[in-house]
N, C-alpha and C positions, 0 to 999 in steps of 0.2 A: 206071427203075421209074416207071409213072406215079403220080400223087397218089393215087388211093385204094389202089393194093399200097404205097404207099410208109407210108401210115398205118397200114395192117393188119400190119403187118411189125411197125412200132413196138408194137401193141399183141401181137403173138405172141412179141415178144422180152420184153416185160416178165411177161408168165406164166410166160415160161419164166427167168425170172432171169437172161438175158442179158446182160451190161455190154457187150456192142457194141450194144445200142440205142444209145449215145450217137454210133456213126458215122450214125445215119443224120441228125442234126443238121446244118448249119454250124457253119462256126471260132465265128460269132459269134451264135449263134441266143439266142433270150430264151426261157424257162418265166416263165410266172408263172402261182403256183396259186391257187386258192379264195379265200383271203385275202390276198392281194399281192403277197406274196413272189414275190421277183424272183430265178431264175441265170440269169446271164448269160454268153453260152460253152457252147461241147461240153463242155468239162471241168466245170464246176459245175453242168451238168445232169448228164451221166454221173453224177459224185458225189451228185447227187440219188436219181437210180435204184438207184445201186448204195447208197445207204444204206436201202432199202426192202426189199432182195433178202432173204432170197427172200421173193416175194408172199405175204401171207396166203390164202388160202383162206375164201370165195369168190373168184373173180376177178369186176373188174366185167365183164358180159357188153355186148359189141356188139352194140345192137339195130339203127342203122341210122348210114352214111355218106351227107353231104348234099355233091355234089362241087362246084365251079364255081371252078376252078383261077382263082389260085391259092391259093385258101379251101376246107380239106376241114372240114365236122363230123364231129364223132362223138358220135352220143348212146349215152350210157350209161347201162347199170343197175346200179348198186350194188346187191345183196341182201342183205337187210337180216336179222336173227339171229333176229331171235320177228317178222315180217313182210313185207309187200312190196319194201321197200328203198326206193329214190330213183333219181332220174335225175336227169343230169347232163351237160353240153356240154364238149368238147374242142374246141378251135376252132384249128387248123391253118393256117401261111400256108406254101405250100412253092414250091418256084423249084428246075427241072429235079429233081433225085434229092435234093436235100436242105430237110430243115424247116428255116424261118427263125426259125419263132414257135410257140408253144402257148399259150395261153390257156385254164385251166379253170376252167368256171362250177360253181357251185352252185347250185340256187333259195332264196333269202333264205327263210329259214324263219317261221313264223306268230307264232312268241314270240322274235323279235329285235329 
């Protein structure tokens, strides 16, 4: 699977409440979210995911992948309940069929 189906996959498996999104990881791949929080491992990512499942409604929508292996982005849009919502960066290291790393960003908000 190249980098960008291998991202999109990730994000069509967590809409759908998947718990095999965690194969598409390595043994030893990192998550860290918004705030720092580190899983370390397919399994404490899986456990990640699958403590979310199933997704709220909205889902964040993919509005664009930035590819240049072996770095994918993905900017997202949260939609927001009485508004526009937010965007926000997935940041992707992957190496052949599997993710090494995810990094999600936020934008530092105005009143922080």
């Amino acid at each position: 699977m190249d980098p960008e189906q291998l991202v999109r996959t990730v994000f069509d498996r967590v809409h759908a409440s998947d718990p095999s999104v965690r194969d598409l990881y390595a043994t030893d791949a990192v998550r860290i979210d918004q705030h720092g929080t580190r899983y370390e491992g397919r399994a404490a990512i899986g456990d990640f995911y699958e403590s979310i499942f199933p997704t709220p409604t909205p889902h964040p929508e993919l509005e664009h992948l930035l590819v240049s292996p072996p770095m994918v982005a993905a900017i997202l849009r949260l939609p927001g309940r009485n508004g526009p919502g937010s965007r926000y960066l997935d940041l992707f290291e992957v190496e052949g069929d599997q993710i090494l790393s995810v990094r999600v960003m936020f934008p530092k908000s105005e009143d922080a």
